[in-house]
C-alpha angles and dihedrals in degrees: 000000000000094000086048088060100049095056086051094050092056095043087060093049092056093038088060088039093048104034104024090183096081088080081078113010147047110280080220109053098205087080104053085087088063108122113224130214092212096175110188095214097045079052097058092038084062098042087057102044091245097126099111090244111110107205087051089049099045087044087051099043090049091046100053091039092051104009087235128109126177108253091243087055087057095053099050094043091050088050094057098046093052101040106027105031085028093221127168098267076217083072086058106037085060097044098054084044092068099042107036112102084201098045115156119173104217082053105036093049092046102046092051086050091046087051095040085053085235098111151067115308084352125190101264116267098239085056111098131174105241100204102197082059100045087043086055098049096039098036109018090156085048079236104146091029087053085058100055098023100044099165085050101132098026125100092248083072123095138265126242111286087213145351121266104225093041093057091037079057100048095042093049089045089055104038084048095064084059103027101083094039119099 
């Protein structure tokens, strides 16, 4: 996994030597049409860790509090605000800039466009994080959820944001019109 890492760390790195316009665009210019939803209160619901999904929350909540996230966290918590709150991955890419203690621009930047389907060698756009699944493969005891999200399971804590096939349906909707195109 390290050395993994590492490869992507350095193909990021080219990618923003080589195309500089990533910084603010699409590395792939067909979905910077996309029109995003960018609504301001989903955003701060996700900034806080207040989406109803517990293993956002608790990525978010960890993040603000240490400003650390597993990379698989990240991952997750870039998916769903992408492609279920269909935000602007520019939103998150900023917002984790400010807060990562280990920001670093090349990777940062590549890894939010990987999520948001929008880069190089991007995760495809039909594929979409389902974070009840991936909560149930990486924290089946809610051990780490039940640290940074203490009133989870108890009826203080959220409701779903949004519901998961709904968003799955409206992101796919939107990515397909583009996706086809060269």
């Amino acid at each position: 996994v390290w050395l993994s890492e590492l490869i992507w760390r350095e193909f990021f790195m080219q990618l923003l030597y080589h195309f500089p316009h990533v910084v603010t665009e699409s590395f792939n210019a067909k979905f910077n049409v996309l029109t995003w939803r960018n609504n301001e209160t989903d955003f701060k619901k996700w900034c806080e860790g207040n989406t109803g999904y517990p293993l956002v929350d608790a990525g978010m909540r960890e993040l603000n509090t240490t400003g650390f996230m597993h990379n698989r966290v990240r991952m997750v918590v870039a998916s769903f605000l992408t492609k279920h709150l269909f935000i602007d991955w520019r939103w998150g890419e900023a917002y984790f800039a400010e807060k990562l203690l280990d920001y670093d621009l090349s990777a940062n930047n590549g890894n939010w466009q990987w999520c948001a389907g929008t880069g190089a060698d991007a995760q495809p756009y039909f594929r979409i994080f389902n974070p009840m699944a991936q909560q149930e493969k990486f924290d089946p005891e809610c051990t780490y959820i039940k640290k940074w999200v203490p009133e989870f399971g108890t009826s203080a804590y959220v409701l779903p944001m949004i519901e998961h096939k709904e968003a799955v349906a409206r992101a796919k909707q939107a990515f397909s019109i583009l996706a086809n195109q060269s």
